[in-house]
C-alpha positions as CSV (number, residue, x, y, z in Angstrom):
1,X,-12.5,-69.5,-6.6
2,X,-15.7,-67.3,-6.8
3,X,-16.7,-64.4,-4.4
4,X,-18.5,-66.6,-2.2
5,X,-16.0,-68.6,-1.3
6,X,-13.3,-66.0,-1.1
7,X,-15.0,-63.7,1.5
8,X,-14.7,-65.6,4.5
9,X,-11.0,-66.9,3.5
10,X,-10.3,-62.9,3.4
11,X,-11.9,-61.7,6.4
12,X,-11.1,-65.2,8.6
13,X,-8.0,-66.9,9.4
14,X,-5.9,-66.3,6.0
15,X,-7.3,-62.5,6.2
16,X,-8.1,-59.9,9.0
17,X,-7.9,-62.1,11.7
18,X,-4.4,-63.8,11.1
19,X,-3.1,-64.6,14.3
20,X,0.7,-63.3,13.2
21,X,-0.9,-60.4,11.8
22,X,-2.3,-59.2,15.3
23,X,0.5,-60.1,17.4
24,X,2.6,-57.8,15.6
25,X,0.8,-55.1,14.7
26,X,-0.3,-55.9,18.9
27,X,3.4,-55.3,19.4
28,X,4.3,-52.6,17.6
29,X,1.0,-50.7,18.7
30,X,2.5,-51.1,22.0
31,X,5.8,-49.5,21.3
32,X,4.3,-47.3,19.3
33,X,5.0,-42.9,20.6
34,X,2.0,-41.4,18.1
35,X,-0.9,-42.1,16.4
36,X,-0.1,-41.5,13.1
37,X,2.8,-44.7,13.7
38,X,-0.1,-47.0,13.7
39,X,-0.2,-47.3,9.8
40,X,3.4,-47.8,9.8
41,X,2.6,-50.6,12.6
42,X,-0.6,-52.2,10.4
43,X,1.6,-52.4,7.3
44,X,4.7,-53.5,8.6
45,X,2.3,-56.2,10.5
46,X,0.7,-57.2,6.8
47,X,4.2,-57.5,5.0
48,X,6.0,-59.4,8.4
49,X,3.1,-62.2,8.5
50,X,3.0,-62.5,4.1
51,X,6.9,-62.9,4.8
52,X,6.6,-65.3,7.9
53,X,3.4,-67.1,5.8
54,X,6.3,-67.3,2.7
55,X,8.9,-69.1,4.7
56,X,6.6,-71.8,6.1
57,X,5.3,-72.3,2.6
58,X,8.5,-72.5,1.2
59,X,9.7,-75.2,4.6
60,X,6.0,-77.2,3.8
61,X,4.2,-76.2,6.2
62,X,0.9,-75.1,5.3
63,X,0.0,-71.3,5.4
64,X,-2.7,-70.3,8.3
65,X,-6.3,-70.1,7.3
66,X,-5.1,-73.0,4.2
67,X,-5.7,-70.5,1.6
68,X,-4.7,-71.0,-2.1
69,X,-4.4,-67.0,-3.7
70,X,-1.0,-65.7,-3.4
71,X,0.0,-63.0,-0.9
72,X,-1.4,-59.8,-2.6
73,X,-5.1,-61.3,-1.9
74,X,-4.9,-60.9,1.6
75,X,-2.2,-58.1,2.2
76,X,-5.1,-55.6,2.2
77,X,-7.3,-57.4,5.2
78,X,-3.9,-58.4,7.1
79,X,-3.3,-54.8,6.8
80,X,-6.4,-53.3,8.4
81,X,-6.4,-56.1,10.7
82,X,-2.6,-55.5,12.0
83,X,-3.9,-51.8,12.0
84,X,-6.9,-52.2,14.7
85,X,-4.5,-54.3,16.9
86,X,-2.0,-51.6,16.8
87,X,-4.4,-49.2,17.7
88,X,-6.5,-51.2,20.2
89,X,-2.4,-51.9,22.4
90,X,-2.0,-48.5,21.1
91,X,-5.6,-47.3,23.2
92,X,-4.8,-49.6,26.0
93,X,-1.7,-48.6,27.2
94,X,-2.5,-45.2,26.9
95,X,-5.3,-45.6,29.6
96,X,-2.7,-48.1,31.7
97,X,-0.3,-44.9,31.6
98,X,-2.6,-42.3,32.5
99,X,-3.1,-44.1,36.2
């Protein structure tokens, strides 16, 4: 697989904008008490969706985004991608609060 056609697996569907990744990290940005929480809440988002991405491979059911490279290729992009959700919910029910 060559750079071209790695770069929009990473940043698309298999990458930054995993649909498990941002529900987690959505939820644990809500739950979230400090800032500093929400890199706790981007990785733990990364390494739940590579699990949960693991366990539908291993059942045979295709991973999300149909990529081929292994988990450690897009841990990095679910990771800052679980990290803005956490810290958009994060932003969002701070200004719901302050009402």
């Amino acid at each position: 697989m060559t750079l071209a056609e790695s770069l929009p697996v990473l940043f698309g569907l298999a990458g930054l904008v995993n649909p498990f990744t941002l529900l987690i990290g959505a939820a644990l940005g809500w739950y979230a008490d400090a800032r500093v929480k929400l890199i706790v809440a981007g990785f733990a988002a990364a390494a739940l969706s590579v699990l949960l991405d693991a366990a539908l491979n291993l059942s045979g059911i295709a991973p999300v985004g149909g990529y081929e490279g292994g988990p450690l290729a897009v841990f990095p992009f679910r990771f800052v991608g679980g990290g803005l959700a956490a810290a958009l919910t994060y932003g969002l029910r701070g200004k719901s609060r302050r009402r």
